[in-house]
C-alpha positions in Angstrom: -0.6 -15.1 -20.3 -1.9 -18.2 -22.2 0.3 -16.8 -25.3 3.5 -16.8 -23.5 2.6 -20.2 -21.8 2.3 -21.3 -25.5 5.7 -20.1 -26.3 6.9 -21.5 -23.3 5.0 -25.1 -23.6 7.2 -27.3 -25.2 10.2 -26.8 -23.6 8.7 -26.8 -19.8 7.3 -29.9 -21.2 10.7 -31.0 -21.9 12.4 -30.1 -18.8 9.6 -31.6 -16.6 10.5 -34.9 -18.2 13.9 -34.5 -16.7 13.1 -32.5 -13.5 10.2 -34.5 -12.1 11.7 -38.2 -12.4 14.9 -36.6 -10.0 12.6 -35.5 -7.6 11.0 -39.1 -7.5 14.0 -40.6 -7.4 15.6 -38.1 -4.5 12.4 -39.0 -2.6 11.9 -42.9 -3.0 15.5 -44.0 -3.8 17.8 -41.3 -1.9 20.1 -43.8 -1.2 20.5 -44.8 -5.1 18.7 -41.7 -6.4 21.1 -41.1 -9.4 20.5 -45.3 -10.8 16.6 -44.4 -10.1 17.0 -41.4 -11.8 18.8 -42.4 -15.4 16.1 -45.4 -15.3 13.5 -43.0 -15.0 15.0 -41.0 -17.8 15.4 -44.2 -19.8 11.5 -44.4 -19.9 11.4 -41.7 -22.4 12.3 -44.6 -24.3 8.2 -45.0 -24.9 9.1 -41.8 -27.2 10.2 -44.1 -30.0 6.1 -44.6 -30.8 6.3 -41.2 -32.5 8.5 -42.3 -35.2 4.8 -44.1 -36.3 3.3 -40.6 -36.8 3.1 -38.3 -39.7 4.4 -35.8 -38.9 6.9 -37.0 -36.3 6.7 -34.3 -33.9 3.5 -32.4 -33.6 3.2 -29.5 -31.0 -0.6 -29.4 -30.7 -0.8 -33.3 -30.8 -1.9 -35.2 -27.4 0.3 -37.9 -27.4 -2.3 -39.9 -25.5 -4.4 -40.3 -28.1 -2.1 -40.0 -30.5 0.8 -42.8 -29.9 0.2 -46.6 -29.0 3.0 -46.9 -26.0 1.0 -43.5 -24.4 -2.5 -45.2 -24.1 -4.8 -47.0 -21.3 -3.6 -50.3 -22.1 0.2 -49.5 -21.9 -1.0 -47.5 -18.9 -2.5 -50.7 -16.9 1.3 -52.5 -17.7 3.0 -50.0 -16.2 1.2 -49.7 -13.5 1.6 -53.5 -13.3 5.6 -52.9 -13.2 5.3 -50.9 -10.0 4.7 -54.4 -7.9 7.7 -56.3 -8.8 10.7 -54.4 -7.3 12.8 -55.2 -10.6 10.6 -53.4 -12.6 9.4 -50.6 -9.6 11.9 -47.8 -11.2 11.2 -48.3 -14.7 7.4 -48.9 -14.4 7.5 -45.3 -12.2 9.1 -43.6 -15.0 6.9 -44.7 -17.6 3.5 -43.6 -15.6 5.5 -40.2 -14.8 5.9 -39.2 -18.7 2.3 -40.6 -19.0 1.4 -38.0 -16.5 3.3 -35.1 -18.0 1.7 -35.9 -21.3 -1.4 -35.8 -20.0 -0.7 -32.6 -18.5 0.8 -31.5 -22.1 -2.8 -32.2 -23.2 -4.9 -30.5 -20.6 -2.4 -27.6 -21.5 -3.1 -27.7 -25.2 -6.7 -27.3 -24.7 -6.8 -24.5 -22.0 -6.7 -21.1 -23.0 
């Protein structure tokens, strides 16, 4: 099981990046879920950090450790954009790909 889960990995990683951030936005924002949504999916922006890695894209990276936009201090920002309601969508988005990285990780090192 943990082999095909391995095969399967990256892109449920990918998908979850896409799928999660509509079911926030269905469930906080129904009346606007589609704006709330493509915000949410503009926080992938954060990705841009692994163009500062060698190499680029790693599958058995953590990005937590790995890239400075996916660590604690970022983290504590984000969580800081959730209490202005300007910032509320964007600041969801970024702690929801925070959270599916993290995942990612916990993946990576079960099995």
């Amino acid at each position: 099981m943990w082999e095909l889960l391995a095969i399967l990995r990256p892109g449920l990683h990918l998908a979850l990046h896409v799928l999660v951030p509509g079911v926030f936005a269905r469930l906080f924002w129904s009346h606007n879920w589609w704006r709330a949504w493509l915000i949410m999916l503009a926080a992938m922006v954060i990705d841009l950090d692994h163009l500062l890695s060698y190499p680029m894209y790693d599958p058995n990276r953590c990005s937590l450790t790995s890239h400075p936009l996916h660590g604690a201090g970022p983290a504590m920002l984000y969580l800081l954009m959730l209490l202005p309601a300007r910032t509320r969508v964007l600041g969801c988005g970024l702690l929801i790909h925070l959270a599916l990285d993290g995942a990612d990780c916990l993946l990576m090192t079960s099995g």
